[in-house]
MIPAFI-395732 format. One line per field, with one value per residue (C-alpha): residue number from 0; z, y, x. Coordinates in Angstrom, 2 decimals. Layout:
BEGIN
n	c(NUM  ...)
pz	c(Z  ...)
py	c(Y  ...)
px	c(X  ...)
END
This chain:
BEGIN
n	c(0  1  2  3  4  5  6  7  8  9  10  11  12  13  14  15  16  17  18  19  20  21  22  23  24  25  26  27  28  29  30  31  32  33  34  35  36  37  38  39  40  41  42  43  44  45  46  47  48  49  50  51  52  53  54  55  56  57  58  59  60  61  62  63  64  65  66  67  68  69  70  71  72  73  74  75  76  77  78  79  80  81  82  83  84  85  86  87  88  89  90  91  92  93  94  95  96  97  98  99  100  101  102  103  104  105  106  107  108  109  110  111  112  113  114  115  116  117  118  119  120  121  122  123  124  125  126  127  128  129  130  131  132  133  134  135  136  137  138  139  140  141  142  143  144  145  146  147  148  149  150  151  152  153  154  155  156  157  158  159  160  161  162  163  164  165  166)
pz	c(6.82  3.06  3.42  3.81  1.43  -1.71  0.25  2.11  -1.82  -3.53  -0.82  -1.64  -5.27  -5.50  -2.80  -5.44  -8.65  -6.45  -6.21  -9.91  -10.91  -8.51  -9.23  -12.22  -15.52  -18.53  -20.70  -21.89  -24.60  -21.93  -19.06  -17.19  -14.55  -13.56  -12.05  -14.35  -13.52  -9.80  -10.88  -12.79  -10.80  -7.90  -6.32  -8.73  -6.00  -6.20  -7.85  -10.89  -7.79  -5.68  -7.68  -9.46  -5.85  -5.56  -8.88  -7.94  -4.63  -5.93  -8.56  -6.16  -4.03  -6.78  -8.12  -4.83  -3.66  -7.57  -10.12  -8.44  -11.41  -8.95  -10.44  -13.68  -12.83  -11.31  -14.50  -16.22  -13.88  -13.55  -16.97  -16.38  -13.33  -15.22  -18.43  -15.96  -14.76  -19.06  -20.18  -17.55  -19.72  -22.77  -22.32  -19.98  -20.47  -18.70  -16.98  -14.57  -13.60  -12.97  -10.32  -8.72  -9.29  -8.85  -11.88  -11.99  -14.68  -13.50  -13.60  -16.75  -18.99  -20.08  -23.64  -21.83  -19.08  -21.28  -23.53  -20.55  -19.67  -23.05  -22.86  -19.70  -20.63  -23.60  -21.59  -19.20  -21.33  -24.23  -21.34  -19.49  -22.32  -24.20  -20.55  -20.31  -23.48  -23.54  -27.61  -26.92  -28.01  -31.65  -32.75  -33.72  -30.34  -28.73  -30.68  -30.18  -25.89  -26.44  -28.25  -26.22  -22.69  -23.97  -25.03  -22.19  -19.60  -20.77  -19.59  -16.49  -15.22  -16.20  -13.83  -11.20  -11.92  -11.13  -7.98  -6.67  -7.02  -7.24  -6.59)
py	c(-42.02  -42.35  -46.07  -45.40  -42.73  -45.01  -46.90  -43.65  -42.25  -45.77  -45.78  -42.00  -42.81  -46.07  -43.87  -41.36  -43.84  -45.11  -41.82  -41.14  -44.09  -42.91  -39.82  -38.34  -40.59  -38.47  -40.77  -43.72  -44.18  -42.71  -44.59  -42.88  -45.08  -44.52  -48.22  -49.65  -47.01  -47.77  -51.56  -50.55  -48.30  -51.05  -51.49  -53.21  -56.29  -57.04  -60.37  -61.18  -63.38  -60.38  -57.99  -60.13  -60.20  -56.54  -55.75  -58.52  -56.90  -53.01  -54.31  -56.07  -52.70  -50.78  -52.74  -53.26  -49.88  -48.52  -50.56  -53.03  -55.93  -57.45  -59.00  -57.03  -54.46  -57.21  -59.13  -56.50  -55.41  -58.65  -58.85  -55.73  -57.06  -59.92  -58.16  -55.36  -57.72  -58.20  -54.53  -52.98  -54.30  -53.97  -49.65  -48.92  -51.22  -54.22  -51.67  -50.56  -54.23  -54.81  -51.39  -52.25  -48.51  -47.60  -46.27  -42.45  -39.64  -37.17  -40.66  -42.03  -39.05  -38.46  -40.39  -43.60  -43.33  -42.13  -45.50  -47.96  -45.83  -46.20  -49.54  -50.32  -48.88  -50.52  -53.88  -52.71  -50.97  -53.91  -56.88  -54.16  -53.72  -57.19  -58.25  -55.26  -55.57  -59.06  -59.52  -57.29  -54.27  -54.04  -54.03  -49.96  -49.31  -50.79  -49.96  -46.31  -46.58  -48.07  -45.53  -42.37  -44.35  -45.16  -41.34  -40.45  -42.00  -42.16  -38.07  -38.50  -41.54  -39.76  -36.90  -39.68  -41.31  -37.67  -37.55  -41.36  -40.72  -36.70  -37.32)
px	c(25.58  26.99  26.95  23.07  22.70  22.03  19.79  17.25  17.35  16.32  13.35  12.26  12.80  10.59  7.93  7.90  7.01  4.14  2.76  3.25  1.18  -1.20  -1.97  -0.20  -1.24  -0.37  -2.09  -2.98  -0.05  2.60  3.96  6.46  9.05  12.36  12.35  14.63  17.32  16.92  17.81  20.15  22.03  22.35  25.62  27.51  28.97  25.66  25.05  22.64  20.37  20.20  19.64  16.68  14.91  15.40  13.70  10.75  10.57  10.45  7.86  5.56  6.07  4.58  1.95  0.48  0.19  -0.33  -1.54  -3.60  -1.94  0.45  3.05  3.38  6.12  8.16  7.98  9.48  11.84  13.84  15.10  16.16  18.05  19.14  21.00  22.39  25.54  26.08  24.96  27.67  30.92  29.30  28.37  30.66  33.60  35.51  37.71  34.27  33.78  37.57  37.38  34.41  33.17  30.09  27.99  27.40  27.09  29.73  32.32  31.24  29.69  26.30  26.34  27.34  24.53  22.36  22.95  22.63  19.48  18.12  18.50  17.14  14.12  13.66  14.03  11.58  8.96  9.10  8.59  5.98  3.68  3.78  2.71  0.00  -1.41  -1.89  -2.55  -5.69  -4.09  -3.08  0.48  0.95  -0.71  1.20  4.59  3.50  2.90  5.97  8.29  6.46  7.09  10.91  11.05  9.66  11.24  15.02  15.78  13.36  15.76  18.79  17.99  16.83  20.47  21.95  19.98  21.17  24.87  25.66  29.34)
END
């Protein structure tokens, strides 16, 4: 069962952003996802090519039963899944790749995760509204749904980090 236990709480987790895009919009300026921590806190044997159809398959997931723009999460999500195998060594240090651990707050501390989690986020937010806006939005608008949905989202994926590996 805790070989499956990452897997049943990714599925509830990526269940649960579908229904926050359905029915709990704060606002037009604030986007809130915890999608990029779910990439980001895949198993780390998991290669750059595999992880990159994960995050195209959990984006396609959500856009078709959210958002109704298919293909939009997805493009965000797999640069995300691209700079996770490079953003690892560089937060957390050469030592985590070396051990094969797995990534988790009570392991690594909460400044660290919080970092990578900041990052992610920014990855995922920057690619998610350049793509959303589309040059019809002007640039403050934009820079603003930008900084609120980083702001945001950072503490609500650090609790959903704390919920995917408790140990």
């Amino acid at each position: 069962m805790k070989k499956w236990h990452f897997t049943i709480l990714y599925l509830m987790m990526l269940a649960g952003q579908v229904i926050l895009c359905n029915y709990f919009g704060l606002s037009q300026y604030v986007l809130i996802s915890w999608l990029p921590v779910l990439i980001f806190m895949l198993p780390h044997r998991m290669g750059s090519v595999v992880s990159m159809i994960v995050a195209f398959a959990t984006g396609f997931v959500v856009d078709f039963f959210s958002t109704g723009m298919l293909g939009i999460t997805s493009l965000a999500l797999v640069p995300v899944a691209l700079s996770r195998r490079a953003l690892i060594p560089l937060v957390f240090g050469d030592e985590q790749v070396t051990r094969d651990d797995e990534l988790s707050i009570s392991r690594f501390g909460i400044f660290k995760m919080a970092l990578a989690t900041l990052v992610a986020c920014s990855i995922f937010f920057l690619v998610y509204i350049w793509a959303d806006s589309a040059g019809t939005v002007s640039f403050w608008r934009a820079a603003l749904r930008y900084l609120l949905s980083v702001l945001v989202s950072t503490p609500v994926s650090l609790y959903v980090a704390k919920l995917l590996r408790p140990e």
